[in-house]
N, CA, C and O atoms as CSV, one atom per row, in Angstrom:
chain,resi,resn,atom,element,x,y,z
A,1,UNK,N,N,-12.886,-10.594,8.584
A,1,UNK,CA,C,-13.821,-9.957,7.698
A,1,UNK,C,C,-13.061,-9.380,6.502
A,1,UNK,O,O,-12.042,-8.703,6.643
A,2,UNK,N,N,-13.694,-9.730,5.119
A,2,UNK,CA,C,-12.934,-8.804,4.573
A,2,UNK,C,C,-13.359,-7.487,3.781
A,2,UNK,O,O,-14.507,-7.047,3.720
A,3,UNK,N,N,-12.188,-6.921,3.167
A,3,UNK,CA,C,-12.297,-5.373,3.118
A,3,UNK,C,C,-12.276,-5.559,1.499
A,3,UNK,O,O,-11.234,-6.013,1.026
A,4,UNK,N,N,-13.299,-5.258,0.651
A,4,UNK,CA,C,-13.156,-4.824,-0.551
A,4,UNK,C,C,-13.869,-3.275,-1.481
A,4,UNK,O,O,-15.048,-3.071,-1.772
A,5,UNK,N,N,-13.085,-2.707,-1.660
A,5,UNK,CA,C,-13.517,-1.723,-2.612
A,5,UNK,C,C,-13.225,-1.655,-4.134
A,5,UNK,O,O,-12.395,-2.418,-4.626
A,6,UNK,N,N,-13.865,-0.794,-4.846
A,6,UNK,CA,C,-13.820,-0.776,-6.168
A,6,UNK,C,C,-12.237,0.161,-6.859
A,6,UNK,O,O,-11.533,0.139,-7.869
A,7,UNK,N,N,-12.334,0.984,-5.404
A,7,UNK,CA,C,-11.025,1.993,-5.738
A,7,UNK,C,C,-9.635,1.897,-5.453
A,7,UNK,O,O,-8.867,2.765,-5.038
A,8,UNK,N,N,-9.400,0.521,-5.785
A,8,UNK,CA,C,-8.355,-0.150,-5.981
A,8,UNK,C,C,-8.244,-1.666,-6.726
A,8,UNK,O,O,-9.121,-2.474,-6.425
A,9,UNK,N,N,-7.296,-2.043,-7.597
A,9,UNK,CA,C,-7.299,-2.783,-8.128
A,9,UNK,C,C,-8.110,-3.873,-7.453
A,9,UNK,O,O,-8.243,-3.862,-6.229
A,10,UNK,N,N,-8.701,-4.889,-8.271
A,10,UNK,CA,C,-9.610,-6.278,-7.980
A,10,UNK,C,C,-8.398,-7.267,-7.856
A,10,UNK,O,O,-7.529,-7.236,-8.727
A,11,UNK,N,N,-8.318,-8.054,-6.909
A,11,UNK,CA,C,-7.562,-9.269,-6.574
A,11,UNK,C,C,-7.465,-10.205,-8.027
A,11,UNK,O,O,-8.379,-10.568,-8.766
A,12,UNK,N,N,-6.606,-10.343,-8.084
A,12,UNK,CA,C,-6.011,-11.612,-9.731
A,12,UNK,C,C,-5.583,-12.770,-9.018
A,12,UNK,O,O,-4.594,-13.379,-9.426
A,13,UNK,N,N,-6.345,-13.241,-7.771
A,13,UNK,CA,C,-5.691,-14.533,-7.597
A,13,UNK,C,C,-7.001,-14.993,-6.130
A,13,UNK,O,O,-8.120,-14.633,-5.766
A,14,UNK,N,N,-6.033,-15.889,-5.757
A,14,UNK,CA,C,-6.958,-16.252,-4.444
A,14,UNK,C,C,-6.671,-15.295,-3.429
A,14,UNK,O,O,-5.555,-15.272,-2.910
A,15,UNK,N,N,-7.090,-14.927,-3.275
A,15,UNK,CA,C,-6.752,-13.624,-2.070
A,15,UNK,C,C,-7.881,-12.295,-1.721
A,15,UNK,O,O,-8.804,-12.322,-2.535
A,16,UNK,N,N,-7.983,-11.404,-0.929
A,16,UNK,CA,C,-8.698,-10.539,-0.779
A,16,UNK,C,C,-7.645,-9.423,-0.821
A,16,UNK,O,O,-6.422,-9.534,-0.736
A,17,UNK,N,N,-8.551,-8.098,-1.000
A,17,UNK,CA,C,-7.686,-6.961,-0.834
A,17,UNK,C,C,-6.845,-6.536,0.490
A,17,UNK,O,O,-5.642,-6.322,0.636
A,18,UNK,N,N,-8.018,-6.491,1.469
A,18,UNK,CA,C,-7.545,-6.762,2.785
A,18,UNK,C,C,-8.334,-7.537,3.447
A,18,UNK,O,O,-9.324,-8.000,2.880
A,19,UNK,N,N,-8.008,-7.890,5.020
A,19,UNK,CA,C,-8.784,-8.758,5.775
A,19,UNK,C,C,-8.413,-8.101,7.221
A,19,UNK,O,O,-7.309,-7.936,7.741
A,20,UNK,N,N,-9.966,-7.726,7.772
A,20,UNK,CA,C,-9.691,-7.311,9.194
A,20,UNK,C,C,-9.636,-9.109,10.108
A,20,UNK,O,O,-10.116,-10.229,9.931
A,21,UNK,N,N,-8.825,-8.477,10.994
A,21,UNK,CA,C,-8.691,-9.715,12.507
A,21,UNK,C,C,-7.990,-9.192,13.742
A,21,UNK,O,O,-6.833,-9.100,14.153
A,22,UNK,N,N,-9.693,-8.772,14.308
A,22,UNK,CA,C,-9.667,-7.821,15.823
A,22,UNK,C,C,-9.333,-6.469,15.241
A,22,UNK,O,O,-10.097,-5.944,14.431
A,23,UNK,N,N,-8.221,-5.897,15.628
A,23,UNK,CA,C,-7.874,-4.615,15.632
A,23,UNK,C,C,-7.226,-4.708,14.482
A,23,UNK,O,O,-6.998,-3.505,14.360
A,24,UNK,N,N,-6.747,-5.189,13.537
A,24,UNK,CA,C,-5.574,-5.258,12.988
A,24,UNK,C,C,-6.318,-5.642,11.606
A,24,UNK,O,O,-7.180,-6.505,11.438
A,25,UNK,N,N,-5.745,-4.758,10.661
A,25,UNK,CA,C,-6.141,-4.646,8.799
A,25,UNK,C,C,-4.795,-5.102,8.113
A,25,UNK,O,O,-3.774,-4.417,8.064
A,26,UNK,N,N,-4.968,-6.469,7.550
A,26,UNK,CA,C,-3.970,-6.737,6.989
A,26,UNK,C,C,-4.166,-6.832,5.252
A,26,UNK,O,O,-4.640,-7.815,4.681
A,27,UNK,N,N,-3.654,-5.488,4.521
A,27,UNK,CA,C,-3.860,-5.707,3.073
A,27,UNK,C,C,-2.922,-5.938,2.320
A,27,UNK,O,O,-1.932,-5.222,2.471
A,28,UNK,N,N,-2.890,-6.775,1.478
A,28,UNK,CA,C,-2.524,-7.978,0.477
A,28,UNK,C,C,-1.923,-6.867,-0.765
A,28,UNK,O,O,-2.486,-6.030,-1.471
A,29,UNK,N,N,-0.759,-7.242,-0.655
A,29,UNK,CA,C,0.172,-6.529,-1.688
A,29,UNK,C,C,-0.640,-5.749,-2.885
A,29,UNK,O,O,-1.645,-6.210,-3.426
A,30,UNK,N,N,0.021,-4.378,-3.233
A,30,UNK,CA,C,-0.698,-3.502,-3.909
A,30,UNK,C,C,0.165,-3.272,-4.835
A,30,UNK,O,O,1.237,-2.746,-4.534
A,31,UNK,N,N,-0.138,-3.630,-6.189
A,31,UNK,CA,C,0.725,-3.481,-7.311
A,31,UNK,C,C,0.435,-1.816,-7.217
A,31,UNK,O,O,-0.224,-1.086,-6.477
A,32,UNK,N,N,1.194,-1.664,-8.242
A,32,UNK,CA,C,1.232,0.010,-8.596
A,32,UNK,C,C,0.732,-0.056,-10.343
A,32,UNK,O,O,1.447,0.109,-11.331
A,33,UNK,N,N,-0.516,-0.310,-10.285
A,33,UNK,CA,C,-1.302,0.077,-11.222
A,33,UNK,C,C,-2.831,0.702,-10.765
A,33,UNK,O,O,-3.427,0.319,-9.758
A,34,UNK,N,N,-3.305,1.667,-11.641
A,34,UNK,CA,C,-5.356,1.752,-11.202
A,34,UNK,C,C,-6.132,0.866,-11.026
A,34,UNK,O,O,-5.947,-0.216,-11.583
A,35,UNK,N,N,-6.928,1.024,-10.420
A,35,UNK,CA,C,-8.211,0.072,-10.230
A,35,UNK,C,C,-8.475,-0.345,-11.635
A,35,UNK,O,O,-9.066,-1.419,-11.747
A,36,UNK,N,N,-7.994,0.612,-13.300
A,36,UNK,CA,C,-8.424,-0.057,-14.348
A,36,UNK,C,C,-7.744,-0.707,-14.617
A,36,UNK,O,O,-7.803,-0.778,-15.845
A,37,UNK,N,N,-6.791,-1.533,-14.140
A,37,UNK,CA,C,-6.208,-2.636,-14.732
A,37,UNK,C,C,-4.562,-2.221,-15.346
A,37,UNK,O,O,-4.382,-1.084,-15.783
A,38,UNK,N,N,-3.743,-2.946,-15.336
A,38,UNK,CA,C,-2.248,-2.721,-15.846
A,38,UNK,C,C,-2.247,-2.222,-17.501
A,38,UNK,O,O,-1.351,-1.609,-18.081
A,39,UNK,N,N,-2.929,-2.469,-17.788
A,39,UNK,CA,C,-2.610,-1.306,-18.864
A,39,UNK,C,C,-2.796,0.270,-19.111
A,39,UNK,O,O,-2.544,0.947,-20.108
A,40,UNK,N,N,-3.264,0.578,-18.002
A,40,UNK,CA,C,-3.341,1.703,-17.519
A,40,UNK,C,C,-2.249,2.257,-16.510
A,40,UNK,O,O,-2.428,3.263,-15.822
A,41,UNK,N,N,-0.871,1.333,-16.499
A,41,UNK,CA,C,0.421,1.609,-15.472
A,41,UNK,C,C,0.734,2.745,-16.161
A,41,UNK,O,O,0.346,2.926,-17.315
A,42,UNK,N,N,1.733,3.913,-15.254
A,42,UNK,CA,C,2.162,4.705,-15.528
A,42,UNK,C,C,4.153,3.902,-16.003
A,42,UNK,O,O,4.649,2.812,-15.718
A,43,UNK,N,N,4.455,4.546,-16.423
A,43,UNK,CA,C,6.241,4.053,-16.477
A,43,UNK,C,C,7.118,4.190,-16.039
A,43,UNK,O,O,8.166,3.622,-16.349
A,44,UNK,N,N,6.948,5.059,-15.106
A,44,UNK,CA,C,8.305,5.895,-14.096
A,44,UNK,C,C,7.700,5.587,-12.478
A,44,UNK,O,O,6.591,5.889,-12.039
A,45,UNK,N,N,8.559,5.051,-11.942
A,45,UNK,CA,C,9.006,4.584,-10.532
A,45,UNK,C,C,7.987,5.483,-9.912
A,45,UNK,O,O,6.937,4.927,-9.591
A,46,UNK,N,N,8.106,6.965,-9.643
A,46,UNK,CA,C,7.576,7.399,-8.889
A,46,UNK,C,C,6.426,7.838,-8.775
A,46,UNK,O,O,5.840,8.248,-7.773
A,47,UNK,N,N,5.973,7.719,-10.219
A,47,UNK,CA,C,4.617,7.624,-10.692
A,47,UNK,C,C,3.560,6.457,-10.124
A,47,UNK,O,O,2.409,6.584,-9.709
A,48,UNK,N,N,4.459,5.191,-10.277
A,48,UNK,CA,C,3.965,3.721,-9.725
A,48,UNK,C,C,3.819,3.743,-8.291
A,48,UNK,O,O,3.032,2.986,-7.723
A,49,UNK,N,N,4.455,4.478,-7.751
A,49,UNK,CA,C,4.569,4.288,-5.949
A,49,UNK,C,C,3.810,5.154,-5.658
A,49,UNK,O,O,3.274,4.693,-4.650
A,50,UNK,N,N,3.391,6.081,-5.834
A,50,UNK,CA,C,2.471,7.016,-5.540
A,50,UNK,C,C,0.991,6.150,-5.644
A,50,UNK,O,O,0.225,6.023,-4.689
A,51,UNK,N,N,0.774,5.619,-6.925
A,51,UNK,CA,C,-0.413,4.512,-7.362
A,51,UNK,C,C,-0.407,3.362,-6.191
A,51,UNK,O,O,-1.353,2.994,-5.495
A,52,UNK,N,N,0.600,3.026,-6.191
A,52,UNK,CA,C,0.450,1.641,-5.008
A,52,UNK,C,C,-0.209,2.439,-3.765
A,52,UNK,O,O,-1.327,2.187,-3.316
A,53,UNK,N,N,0.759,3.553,-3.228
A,53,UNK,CA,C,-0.031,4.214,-2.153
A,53,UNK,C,C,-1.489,4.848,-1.619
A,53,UNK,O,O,-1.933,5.300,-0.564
A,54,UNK,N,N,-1.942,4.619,-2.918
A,54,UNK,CA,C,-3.478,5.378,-3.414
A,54,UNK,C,C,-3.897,4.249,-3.517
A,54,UNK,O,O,-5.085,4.212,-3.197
A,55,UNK,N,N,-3.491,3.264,-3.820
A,55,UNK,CA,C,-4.153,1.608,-3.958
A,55,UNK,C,C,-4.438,1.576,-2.247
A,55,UNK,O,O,-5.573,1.771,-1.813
A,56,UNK,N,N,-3.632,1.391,-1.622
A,56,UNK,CA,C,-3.155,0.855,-0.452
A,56,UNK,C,C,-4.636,2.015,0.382
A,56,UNK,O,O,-5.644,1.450,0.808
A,57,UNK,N,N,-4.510,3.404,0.466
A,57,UNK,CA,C,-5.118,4.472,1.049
A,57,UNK,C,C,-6.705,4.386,0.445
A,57,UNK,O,O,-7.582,4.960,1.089
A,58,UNK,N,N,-7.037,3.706,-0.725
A,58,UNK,CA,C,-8.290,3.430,-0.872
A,58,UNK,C,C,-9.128,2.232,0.390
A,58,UNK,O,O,-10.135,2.169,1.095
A,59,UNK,N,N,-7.890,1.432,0.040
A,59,UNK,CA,C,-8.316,0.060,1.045
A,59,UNK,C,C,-8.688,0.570,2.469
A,59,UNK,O,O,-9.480,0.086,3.277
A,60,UNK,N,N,-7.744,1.903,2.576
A,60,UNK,CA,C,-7.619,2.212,4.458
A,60,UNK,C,C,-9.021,3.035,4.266
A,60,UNK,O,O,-9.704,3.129,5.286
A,61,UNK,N,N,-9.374,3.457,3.434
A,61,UNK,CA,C,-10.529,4.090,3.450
A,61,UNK,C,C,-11.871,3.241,3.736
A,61,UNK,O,O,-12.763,3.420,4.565
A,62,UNK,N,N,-11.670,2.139,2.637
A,62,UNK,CA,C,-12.888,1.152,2.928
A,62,UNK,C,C,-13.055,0.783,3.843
A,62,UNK,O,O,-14.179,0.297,3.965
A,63,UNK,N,N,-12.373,0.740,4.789
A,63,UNK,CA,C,-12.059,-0.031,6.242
A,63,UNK,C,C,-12.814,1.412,7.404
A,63,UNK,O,O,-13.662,1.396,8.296
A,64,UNK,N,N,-12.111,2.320,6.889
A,64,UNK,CA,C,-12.901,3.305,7.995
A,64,UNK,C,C,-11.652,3.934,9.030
A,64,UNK,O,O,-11.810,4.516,10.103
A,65,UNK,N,N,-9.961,3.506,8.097
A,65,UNK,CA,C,-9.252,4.265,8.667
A,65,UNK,C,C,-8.078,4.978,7.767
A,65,UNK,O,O,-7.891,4.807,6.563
A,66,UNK,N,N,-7.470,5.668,8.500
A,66,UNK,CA,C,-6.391,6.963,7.870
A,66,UNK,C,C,-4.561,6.058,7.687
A,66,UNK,O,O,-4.121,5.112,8.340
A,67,UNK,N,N,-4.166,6.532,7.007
A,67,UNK,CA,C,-3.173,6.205,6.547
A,67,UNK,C,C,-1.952,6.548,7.596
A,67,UNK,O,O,-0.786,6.364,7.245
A,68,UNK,N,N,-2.282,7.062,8.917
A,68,UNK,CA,C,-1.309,7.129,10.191
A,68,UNK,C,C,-2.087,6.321,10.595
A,68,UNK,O,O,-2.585,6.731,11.643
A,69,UNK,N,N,-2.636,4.912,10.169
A,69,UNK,CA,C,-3.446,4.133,11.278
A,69,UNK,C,C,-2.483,2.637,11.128
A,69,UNK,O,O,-2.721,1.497,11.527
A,70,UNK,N,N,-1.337,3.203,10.384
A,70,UNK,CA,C,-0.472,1.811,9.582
A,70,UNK,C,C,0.724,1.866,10.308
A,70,UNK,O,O,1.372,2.864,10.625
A,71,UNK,N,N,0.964,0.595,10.555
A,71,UNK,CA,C,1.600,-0.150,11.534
A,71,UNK,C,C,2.770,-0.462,11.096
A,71,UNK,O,O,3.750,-0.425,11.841
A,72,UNK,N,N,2.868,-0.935,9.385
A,72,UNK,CA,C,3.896,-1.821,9.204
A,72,UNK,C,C,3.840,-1.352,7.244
A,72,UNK,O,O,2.840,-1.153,6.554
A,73,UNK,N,N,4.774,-1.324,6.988
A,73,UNK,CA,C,4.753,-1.333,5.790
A,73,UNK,C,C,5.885,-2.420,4.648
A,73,UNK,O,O,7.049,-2.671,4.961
A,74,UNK,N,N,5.403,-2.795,3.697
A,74,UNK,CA,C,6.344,-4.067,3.258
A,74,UNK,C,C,6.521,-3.410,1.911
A,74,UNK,O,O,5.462,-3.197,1.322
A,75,UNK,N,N,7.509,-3.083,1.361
A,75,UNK,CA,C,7.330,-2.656,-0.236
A,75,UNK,C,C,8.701,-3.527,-1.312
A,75,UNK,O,O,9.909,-3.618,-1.091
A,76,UNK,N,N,7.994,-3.970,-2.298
A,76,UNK,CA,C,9.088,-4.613,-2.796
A,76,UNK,C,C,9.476,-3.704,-4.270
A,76,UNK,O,O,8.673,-3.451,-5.169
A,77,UNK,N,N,10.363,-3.461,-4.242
A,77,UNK,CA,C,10.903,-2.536,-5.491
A,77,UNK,C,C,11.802,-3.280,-6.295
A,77,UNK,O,O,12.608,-4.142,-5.945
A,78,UNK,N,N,11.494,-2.722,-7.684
A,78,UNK,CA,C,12.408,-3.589,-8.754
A,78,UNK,C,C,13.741,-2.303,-8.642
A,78,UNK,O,O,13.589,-1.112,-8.913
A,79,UNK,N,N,15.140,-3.031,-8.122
A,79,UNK,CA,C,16.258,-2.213,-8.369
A,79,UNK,C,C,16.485,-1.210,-6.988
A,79,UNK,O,O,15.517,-0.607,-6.524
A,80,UNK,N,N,17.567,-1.114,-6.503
A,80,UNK,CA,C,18.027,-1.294,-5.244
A,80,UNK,C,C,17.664,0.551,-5.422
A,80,UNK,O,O,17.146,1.256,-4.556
A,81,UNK,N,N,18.247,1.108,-7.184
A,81,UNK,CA,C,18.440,2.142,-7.284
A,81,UNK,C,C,16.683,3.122,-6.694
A,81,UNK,O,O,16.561,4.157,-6.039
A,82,UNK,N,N,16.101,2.613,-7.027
A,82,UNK,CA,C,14.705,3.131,-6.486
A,82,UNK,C,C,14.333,3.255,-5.345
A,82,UNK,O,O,13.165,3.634,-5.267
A,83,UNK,N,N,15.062,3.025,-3.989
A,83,UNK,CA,C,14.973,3.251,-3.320
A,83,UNK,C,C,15.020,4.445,-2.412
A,83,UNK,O,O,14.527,4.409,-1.285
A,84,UNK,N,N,15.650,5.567,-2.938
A,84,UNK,CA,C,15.201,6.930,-2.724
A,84,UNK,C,C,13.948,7.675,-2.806
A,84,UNK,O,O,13.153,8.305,-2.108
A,85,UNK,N,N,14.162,7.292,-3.999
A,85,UNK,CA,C,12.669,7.841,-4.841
A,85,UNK,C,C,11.350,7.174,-4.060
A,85,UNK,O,O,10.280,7.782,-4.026
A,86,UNK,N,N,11.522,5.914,-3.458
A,86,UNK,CA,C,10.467,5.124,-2.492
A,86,UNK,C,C,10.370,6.029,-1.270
A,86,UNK,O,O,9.339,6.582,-0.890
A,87,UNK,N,N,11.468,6.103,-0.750
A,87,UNK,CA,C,11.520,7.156,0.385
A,87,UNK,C,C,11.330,8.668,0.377
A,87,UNK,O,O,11.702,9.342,1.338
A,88,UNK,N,N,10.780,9.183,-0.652
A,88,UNK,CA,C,10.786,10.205,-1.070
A,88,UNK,C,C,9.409,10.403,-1.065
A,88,UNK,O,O,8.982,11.386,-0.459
A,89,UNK,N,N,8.387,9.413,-1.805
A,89,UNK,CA,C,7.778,9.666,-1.942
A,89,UNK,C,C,6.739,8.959,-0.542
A,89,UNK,O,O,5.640,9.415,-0.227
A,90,UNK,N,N,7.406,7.808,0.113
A,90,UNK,CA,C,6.753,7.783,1.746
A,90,UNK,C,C,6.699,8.979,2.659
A,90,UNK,O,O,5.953,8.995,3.638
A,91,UNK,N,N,7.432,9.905,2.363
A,91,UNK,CA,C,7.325,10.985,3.411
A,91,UNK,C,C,6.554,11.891,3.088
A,91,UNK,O,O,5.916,12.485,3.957
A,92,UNK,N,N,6.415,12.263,1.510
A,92,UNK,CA,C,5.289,13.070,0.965
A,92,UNK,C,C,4.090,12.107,1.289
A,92,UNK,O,O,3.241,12.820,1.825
A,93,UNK,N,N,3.767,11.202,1.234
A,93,UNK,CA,C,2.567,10.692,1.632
A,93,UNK,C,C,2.184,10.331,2.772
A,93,UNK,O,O,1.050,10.756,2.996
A,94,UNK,N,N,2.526,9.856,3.437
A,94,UNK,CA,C,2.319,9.472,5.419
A,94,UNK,C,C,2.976,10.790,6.040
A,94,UNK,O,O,2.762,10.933,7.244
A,95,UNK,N,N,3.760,11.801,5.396
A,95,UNK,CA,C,3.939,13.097,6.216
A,95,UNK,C,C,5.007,12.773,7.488
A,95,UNK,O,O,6.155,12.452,7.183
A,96,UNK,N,N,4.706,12.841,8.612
A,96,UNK,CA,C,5.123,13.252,9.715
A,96,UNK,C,C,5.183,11.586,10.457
A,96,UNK,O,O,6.066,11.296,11.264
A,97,UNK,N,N,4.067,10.569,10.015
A,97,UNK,CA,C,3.800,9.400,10.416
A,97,UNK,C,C,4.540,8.526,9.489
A,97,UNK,O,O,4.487,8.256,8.289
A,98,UNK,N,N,5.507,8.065,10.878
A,98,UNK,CA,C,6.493,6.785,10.670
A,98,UNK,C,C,5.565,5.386,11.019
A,98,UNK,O,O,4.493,5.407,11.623
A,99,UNK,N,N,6.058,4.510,10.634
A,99,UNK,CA,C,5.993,2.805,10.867
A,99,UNK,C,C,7.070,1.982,10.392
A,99,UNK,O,O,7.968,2.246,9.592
A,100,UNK,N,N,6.693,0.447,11.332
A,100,UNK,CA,C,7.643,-0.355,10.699
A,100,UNK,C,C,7.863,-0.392,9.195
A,100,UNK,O,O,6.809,-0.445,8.562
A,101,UNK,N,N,8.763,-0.380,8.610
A,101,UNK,CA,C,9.319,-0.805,7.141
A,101,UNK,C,C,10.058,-1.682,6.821
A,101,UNK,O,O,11.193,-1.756,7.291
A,102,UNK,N,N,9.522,-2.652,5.840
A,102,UNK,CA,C,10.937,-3.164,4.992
A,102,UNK,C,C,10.709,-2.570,3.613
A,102,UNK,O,O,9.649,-2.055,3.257
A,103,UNK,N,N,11.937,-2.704,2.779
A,103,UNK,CA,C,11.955,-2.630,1.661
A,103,UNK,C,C,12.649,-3.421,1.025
A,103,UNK,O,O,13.823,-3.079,1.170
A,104,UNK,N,N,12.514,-4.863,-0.009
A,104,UNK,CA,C,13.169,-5.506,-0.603
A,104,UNK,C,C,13.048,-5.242,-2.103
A,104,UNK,O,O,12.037,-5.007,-2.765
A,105,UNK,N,N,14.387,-5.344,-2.494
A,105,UNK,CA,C,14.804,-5.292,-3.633
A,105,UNK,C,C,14.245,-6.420,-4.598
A,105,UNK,O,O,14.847,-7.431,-4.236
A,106,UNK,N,N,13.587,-6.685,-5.411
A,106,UNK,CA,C,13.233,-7.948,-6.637
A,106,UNK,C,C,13.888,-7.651,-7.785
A,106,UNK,O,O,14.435,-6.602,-8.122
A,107,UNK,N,N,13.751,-8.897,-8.467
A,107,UNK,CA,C,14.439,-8.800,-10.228
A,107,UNK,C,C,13.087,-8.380,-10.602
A,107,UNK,O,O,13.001,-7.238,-11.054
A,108,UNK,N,N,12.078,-9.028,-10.511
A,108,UNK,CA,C,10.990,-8.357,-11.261
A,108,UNK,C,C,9.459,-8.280,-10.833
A,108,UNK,O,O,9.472,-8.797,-9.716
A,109,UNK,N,N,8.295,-7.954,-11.084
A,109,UNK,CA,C,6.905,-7.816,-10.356
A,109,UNK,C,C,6.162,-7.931,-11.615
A,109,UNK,O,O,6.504,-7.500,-12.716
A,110,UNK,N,N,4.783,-8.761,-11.205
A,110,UNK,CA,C,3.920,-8.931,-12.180
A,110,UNK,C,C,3.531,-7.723,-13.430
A,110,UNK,O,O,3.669,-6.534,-13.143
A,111,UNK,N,N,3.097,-8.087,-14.661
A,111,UNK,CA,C,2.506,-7.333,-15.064
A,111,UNK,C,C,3.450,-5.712,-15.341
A,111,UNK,O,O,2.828,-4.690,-15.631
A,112,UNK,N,N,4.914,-5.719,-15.201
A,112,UNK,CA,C,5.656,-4.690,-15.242
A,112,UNK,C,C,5.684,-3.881,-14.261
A,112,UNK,O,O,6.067,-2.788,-14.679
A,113,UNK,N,N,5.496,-3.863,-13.292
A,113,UNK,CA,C,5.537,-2.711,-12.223
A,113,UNK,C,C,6.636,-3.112,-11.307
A,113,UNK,O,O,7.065,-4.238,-11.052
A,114,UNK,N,N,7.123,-1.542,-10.715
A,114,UNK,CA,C,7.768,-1.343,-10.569
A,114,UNK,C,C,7.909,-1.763,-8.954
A,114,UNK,O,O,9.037,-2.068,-8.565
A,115,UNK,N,N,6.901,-1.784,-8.091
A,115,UNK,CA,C,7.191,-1.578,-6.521
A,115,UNK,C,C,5.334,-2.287,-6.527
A,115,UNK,O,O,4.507,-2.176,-7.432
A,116,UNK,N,N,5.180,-2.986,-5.172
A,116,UNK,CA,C,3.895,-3.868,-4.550
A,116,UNK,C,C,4.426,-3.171,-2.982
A,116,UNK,O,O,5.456,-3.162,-2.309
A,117,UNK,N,N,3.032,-2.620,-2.899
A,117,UNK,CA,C,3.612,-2.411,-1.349
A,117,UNK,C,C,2.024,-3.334,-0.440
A,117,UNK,O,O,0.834,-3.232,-0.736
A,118,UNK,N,N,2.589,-4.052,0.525
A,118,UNK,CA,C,1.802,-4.968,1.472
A,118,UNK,C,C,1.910,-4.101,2.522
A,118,UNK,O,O,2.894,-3.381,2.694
A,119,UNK,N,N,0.593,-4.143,3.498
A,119,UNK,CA,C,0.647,-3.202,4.599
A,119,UNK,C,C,-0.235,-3.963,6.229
A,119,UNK,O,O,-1.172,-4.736,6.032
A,120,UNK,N,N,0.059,-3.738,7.249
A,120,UNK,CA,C,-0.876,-3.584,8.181
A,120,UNK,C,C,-1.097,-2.464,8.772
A,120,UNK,O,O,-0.239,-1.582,8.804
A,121,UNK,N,N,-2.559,-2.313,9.452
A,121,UNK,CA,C,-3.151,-1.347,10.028
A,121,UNK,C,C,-3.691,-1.778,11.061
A,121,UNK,O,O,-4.293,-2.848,11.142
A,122,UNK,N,N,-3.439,-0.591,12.371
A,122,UNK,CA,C,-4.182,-1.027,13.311
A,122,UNK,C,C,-5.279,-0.100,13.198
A,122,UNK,O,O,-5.218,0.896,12.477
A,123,UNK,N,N,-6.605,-0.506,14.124
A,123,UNK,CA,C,-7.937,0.126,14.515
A,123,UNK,C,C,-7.481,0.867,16.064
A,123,UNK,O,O,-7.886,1.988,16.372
A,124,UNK,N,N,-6.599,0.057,16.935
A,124,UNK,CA,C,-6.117,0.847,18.090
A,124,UNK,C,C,-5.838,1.987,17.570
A,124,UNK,O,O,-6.392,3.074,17.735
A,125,UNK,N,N,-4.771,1.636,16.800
A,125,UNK,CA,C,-3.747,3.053,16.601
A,125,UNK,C,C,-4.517,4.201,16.028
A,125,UNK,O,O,-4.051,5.312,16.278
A,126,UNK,N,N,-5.649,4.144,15.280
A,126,UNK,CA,C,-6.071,4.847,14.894
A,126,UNK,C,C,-7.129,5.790,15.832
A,126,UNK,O,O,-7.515,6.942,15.634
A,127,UNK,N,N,-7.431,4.878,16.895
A,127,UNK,CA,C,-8.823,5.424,17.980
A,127,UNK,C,C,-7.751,6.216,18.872
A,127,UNK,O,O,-8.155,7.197,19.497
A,128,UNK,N,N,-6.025,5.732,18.988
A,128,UNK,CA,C,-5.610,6.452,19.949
A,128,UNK,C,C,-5.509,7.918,19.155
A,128,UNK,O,O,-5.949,8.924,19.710
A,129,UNK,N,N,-5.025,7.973,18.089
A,129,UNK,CA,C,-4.975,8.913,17.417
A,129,UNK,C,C,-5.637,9.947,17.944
A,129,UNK,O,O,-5.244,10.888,18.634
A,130,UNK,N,N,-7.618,9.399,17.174
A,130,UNK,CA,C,-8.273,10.620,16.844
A,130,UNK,C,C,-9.104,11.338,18.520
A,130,UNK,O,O,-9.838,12.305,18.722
A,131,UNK,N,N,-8.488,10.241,19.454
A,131,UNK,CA,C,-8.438,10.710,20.923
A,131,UNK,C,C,-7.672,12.278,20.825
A,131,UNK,O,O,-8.412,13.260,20.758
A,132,UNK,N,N,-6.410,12.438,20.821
A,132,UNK,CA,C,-5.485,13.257,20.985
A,132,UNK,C,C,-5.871,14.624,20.417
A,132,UNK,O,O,-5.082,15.566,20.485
């Protein structure tokens, strides 16, 4: 099934924002620009990753879950050096809630941005959660 909202960028290709299958929300790389489009990017790294994450946390919203409901996280950053600042700003945002990570380094990302972060989510993880 898939998952689309308005409060995150519109797909520029063949693809959906996300797509549920069973328990599991798999959403489709999140540039770090607004839902209005890349000319509305901010210019500084940590400005952009914060946006991807709000991209990404809109989608978990449309779906009907929380951002400790994520399983796996994929983020590709332009420049090895940004990688603090990525981690900096994952802990201000997911808090206390870890998941799998990669982080790869690129020469470059569409449209000027700085970091695309791709994610899965589970629906388990989230029901065990709001059990507790």
């Amino acid at each position: 099934m898939n998952i689309v909202t308005e409060n995150a960028p519109s797909p520029g290709g063949h693809y959906v924002q996300a797509f549920r299958s069973g328990n599991m929300l798999f959403i489709s790389g999140q540039l770090s620009f607004p839902p209005a489009g890349p000319a509305a990017i901010a210019q500084d790294f940590k400005s952009q990753a914060i946006q991807a994450f709000w991209n990404v946390e809109a989608i978990l919203k449309e779906a009907a879950l929380p951002l400790s409901s994520l399983v796996q996280l994929r983020a590709y950053i332009t420049g090895v050096e940004n990688w603090p600042v990525f981690d900096e700003v994952c802990e201000a945002v997911l808090g206390a809630h870890k998941c799998a990570r990669a982080v790869v380094p690129v020469p470059e990302l569409h449209y000027g941005c700085q970091l695309e972060i791709e994610a899965v989510a589970s629906y388990e993880n989230a029901t065990a959660e709001a059990a507790q």
